[in-house]
GUTOR-180399 format. One line per 8 residues: for each residue x, y negated, z negated of C-alpha. Coordinates in nm, 3 decimals. Layout:
N
X/Y/Z; ...
This chain:
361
8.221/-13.751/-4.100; 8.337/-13.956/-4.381; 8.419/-13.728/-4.722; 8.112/-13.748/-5.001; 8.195/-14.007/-5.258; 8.156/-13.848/-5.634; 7.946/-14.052/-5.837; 8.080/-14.261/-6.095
8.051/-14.213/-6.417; 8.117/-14.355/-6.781; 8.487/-14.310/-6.964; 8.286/-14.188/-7.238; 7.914/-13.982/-7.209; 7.750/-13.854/-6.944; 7.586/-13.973/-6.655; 7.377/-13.712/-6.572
7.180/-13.778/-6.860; 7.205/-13.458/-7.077; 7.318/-13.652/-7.383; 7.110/-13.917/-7.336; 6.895/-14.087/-7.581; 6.643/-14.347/-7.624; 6.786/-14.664/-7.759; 6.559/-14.676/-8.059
6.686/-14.339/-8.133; 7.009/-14.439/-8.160; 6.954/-14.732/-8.375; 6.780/-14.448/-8.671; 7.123/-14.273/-8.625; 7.324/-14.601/-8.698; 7.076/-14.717/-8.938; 7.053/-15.037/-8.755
6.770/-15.249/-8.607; 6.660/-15.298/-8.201; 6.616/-15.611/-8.062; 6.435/-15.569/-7.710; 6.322/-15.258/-7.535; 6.401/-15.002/-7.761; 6.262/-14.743/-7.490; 6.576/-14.755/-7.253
6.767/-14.471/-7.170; 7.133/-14.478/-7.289; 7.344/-14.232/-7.053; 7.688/-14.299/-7.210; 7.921/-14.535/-7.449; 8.209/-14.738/-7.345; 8.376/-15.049/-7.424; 8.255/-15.399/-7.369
8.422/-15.503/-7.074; 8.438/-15.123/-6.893; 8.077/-15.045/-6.916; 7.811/-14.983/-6.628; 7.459/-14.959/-6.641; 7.325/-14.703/-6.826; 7.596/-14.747/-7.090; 7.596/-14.860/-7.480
7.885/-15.073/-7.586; 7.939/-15.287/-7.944; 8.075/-15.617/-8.011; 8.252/-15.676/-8.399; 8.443/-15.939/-8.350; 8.274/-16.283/-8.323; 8.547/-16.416/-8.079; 8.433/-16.183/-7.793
8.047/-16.272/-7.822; 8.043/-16.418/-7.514; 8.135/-16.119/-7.326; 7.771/-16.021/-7.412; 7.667/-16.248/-7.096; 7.912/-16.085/-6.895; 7.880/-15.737/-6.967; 7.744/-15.476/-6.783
7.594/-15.219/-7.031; 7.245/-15.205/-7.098; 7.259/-15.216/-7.476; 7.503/-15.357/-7.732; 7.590/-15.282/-8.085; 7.613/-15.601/-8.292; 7.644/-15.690/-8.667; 7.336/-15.860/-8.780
7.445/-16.211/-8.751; 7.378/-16.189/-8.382; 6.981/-16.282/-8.350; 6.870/-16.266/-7.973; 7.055/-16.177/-7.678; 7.023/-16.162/-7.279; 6.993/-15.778/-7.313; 6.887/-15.512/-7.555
7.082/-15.528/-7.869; 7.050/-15.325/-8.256; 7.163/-15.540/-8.517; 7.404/-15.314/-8.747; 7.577/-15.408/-9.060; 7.921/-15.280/-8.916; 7.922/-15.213/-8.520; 8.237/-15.050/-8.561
8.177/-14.774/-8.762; 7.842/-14.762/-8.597; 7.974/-14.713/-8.246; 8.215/-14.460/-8.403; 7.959/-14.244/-8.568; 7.744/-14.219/-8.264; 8.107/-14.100/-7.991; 8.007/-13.756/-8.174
7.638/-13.769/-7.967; 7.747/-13.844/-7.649; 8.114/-13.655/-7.637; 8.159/-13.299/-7.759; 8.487/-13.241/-7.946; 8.738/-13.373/-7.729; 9.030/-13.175/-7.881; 8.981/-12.757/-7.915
9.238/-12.674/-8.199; 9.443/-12.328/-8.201; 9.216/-12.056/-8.357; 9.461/-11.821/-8.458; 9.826/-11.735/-8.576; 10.047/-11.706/-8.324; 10.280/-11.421/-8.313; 10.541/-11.628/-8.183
10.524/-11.804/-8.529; 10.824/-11.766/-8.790; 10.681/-11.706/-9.116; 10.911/-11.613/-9.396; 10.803/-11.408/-9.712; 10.595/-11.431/-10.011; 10.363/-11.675/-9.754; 10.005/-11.710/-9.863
9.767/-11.834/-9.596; 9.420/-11.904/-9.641; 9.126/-11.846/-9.455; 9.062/-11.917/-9.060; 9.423/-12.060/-9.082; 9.580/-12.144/-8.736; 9.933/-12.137/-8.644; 10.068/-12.243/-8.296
10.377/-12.087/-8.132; 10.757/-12.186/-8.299; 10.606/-12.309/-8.622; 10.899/-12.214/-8.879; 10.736/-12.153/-9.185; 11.017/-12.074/-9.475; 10.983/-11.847/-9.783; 10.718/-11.907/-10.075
10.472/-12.156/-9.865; 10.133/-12.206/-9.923; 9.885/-12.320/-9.684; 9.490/-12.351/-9.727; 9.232/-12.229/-9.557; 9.121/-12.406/-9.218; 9.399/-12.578/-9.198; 9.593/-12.629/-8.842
9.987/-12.653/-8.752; 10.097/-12.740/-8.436; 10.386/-12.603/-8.175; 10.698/-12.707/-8.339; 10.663/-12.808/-8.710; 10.874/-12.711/-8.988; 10.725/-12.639/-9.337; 11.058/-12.626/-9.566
11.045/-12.358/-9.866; 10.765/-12.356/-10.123; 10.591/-12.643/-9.957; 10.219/-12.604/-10.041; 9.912/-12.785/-9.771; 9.576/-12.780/-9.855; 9.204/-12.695/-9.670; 9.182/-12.862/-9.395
9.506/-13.017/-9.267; 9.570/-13.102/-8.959; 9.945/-13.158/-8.877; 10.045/-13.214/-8.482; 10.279/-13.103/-8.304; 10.694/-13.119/-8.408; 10.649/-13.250/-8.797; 10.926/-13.184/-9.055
10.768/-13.110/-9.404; 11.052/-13.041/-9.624; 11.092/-12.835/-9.920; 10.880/-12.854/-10.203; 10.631/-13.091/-10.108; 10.267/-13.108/-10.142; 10.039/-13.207/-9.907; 9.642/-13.228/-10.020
9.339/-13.172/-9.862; 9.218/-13.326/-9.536; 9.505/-13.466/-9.485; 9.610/-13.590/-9.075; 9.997/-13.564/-8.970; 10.041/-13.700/-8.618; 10.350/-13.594/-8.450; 10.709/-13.673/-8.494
10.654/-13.763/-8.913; 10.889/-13.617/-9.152; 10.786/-13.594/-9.523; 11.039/-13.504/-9.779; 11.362/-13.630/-9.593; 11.643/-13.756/-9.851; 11.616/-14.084/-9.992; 11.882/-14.303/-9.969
12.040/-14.286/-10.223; 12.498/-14.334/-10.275; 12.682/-14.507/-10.512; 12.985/-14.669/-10.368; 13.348/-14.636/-10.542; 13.648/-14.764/-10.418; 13.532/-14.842/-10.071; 13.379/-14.475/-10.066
13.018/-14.392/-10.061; 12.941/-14.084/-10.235; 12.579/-13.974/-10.172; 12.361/-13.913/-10.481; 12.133/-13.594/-10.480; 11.764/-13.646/-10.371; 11.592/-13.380/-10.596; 11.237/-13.496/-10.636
10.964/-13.412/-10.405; 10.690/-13.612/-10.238; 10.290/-13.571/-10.296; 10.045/-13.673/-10.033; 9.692/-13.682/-10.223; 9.355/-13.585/-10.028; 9.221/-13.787/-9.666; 9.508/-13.969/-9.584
9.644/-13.994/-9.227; 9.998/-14.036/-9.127; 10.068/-14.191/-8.793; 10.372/-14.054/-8.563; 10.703/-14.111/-8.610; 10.695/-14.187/-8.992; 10.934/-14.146/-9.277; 10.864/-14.068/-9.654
11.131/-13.990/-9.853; 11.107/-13.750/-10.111; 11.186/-13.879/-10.517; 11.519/-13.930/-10.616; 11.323/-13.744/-10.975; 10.973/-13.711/-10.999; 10.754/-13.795/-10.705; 10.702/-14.003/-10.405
10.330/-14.026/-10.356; 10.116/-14.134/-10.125; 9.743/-14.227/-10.268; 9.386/-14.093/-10.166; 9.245/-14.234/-9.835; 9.557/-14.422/-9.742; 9.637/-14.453/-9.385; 9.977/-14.489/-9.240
10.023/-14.629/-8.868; 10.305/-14.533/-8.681; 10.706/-14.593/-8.710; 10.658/-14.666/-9.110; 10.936/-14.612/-9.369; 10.835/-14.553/-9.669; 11.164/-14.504/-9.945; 11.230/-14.287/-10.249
11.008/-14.275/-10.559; 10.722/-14.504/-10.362; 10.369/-14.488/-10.522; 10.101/-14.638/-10.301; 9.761/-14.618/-10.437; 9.421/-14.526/-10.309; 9.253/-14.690/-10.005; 9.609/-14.847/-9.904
9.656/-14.933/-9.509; 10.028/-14.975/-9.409; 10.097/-15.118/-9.037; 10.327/-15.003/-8.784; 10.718/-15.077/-8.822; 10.700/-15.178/-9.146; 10.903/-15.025/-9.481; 10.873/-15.015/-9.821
11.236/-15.042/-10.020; 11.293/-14.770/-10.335; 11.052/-14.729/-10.638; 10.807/-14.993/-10.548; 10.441/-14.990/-10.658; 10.177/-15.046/-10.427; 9.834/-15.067/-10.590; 9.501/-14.973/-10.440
9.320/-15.165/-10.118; 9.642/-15.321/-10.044; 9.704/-15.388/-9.683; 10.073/-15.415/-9.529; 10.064/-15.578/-9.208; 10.295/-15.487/-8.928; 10.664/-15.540/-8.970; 10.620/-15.634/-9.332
10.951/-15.560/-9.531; 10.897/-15.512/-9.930; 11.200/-15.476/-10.097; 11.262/-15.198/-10.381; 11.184/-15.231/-10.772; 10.893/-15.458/-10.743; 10.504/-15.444/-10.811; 10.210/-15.506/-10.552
9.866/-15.532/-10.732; 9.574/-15.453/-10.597; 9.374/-15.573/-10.320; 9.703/-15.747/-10.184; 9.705/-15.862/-9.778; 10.056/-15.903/-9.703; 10.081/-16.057/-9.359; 10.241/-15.960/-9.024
10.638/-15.955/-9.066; 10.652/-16.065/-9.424; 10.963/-16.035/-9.630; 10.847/-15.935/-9.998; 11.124/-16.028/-10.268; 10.892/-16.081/-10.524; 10.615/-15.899/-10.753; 10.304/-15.976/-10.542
10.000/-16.005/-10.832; 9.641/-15.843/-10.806; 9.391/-16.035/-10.551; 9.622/-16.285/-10.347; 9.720/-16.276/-10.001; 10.091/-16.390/-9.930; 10.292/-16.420/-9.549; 10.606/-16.565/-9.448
10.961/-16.462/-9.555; 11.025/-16.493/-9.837; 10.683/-16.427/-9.899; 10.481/-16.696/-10.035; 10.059/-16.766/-10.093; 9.907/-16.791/-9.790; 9.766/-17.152/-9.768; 10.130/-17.224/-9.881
10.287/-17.045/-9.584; 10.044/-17.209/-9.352; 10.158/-17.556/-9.463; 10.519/-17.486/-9.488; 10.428/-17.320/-9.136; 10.255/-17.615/-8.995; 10.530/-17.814/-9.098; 10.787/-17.648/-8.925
10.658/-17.663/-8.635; 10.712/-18.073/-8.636; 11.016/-18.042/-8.717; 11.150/-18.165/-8.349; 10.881/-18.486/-8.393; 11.021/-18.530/-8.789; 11.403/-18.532/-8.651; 11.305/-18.801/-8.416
11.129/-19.007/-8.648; 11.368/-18.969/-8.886; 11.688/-19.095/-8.612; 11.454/-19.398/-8.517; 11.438/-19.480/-8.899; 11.838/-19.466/-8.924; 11.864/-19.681/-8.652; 11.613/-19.939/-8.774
11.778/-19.943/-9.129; 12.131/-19.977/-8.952; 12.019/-20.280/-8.738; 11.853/-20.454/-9.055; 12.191/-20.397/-9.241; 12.353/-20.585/-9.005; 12.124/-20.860/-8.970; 12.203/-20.911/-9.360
12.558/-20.837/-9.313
């Protein structure tokens, strides 16, 4: 006899139905409005072009609208631009963080963090640990650290002498926090990062680089997550610092005697040079490169693999290398791209000015 096929089910949810919920009961968790029969049973969530029936997926992005024809989920999450649709729909002011807030109902915690301190831990003296603190095995700890209460270290980090993390960290697996830095509260560390590494810093005599001493430290303020992979170099003096609610994505460098502000999202691969100022809400796309000394105001988009050699004011958006506005950019963009067409051109005019010379020669 042929072997029993398992049922299918959704990526994310169940199938089964024991999270399952009404669709008009999930649009007064999201806040957001149904369109069509609200009295469908959602089974589980999933993305727009993986679903099945039974599942709730979201569009944000107006480009892939017309997957809502196409898809196979009974329900979709929409912004409220999005009137009528070929299937159930609730109208939400951001789908995104709707369909975010609502993985929680169908999908119990997905990672089970350590619990306890492992007594395969190295923890050195004068250590202070907080309450329900967990520890995985061959975390080094060194002397004088301080560490808040809930918060969790994975297998293989280093926390470098009189470091202090607050309530409620969470720092993966193999991070380097060096001496003397301070990590805040809620704060995310994903694996590989080191925080507190030397700037680079050497003053070069005679052919001979001679490497200056790094003795600041580096502050990471509360919420902000670090991607894997990153570096942050700790102050040359004073601090590098790393505002509230900033998120870092992975394989950034981030130099000596940085401030970035509050709210702040920096893009994989790119780096910030020594003692620049980024202000709040700025965004860094990927592969940017700001160089050191220089001011970025607030509410600055600096676009995909942009060179930055100049002050950037509050409120403007800038691309290119050397970075320059954007609707400038896009011209001097535009016109680069004729450039083969503008060569021609221009031969066909030297040849027509040459034959008209020698007609009047």
């Amino acid at each position: 006899m042929p072997a029993r096929q398992k049922k299918k089910t959704s990526p994310i949810g169940s199938a089964n139905g024991s999270h399952s919920r009404l669709l008009k009961e999930i649009a007064q968790l999201v806040g957001g409005e149904v369109v069509g029969d609200g009295n469908i049973r959602i089974l589980g969530i999933c993305g727009i072009k993986e679903a099945r029936p039974g599942d709730l997926t979201f569009v944000a992005n107006s480009k892939y609208l017309h997957l809502l024809e196409s898809t196979k989920a009974s329900a979709v999450i929409t912004s409220r631009d999005v009137k009528v649709a070929s299937k159930p729909i609730i109208r939400t002011e951001n789908p995104s963080l709707a369909f975010a807030k609502l993985v929680s109902h169908f999908v119990p915690a997905m990672e089970q963090h350590p619990k306890r301190v492992s007594p395969k831990a190295i923890i050195g003296r004068r250590v202070r640990l907080g309450k329900d603190v967990a520890i995985q095995p061959f975390v080094v700890i060194e002397d004088g650290v301080q560490i808040g209460d809930r918060t969790v270290i994975y297998a293989g980090s280093y926390l470098g002498r009189q470091t202090k993390i607050g309530n409620d960290c969470l720092i993966y697996p193999h991070v380097s926090i060096r001496e003397q830095v301070e990590i805040c509260n809620r704060v995310i560390i994903h694996s590989g990062t080191v925080i507190g590494s030397d700037g680079f810093g050497f003053a070069t005599v005679k052919g001979v680089h001679h490497k200056i001493p790094q003795i600041g430290t580096v502050v990471v303020e509360d919420d902000v997550e670090i991607g894997a992979n990153v570096t942050i170099d700790r102050a040359r003096f004073g601090k590098t610092v790393i505002g509230r609610g900033t998120k870092i994505d992975n394989l950034v460098q981030i130099a000596h005697n940085v401030v970035v502000g509050s709210n702040t999202i920096v893009v994989a691969q790119s780096g910030i040079s020594g003692s620049t100022v980024l202000g709040s809400n700025v965004v860094v796309a990927g592969q940017a490169g700001i160089v050191g000394h220089i001011t970025i105001g607030d509410n600055v988009m600096i676009g995909a693999q942009a060179g930055v050699s100049k002050s950037v004011p509050a409120n403007t958006s800038v691309w290119g290398s050397p970075a320059k506005p954007l609707a400038r950019s896009k011209r001097v963009n535009a016109a680069m791209q004729r450039l083969p067409e503008m060569h021609r051109e221009l031969e066909q005019l030297r040849q027509r000015i040459e034959a008209l010379e020698k007609r009047r020669g």
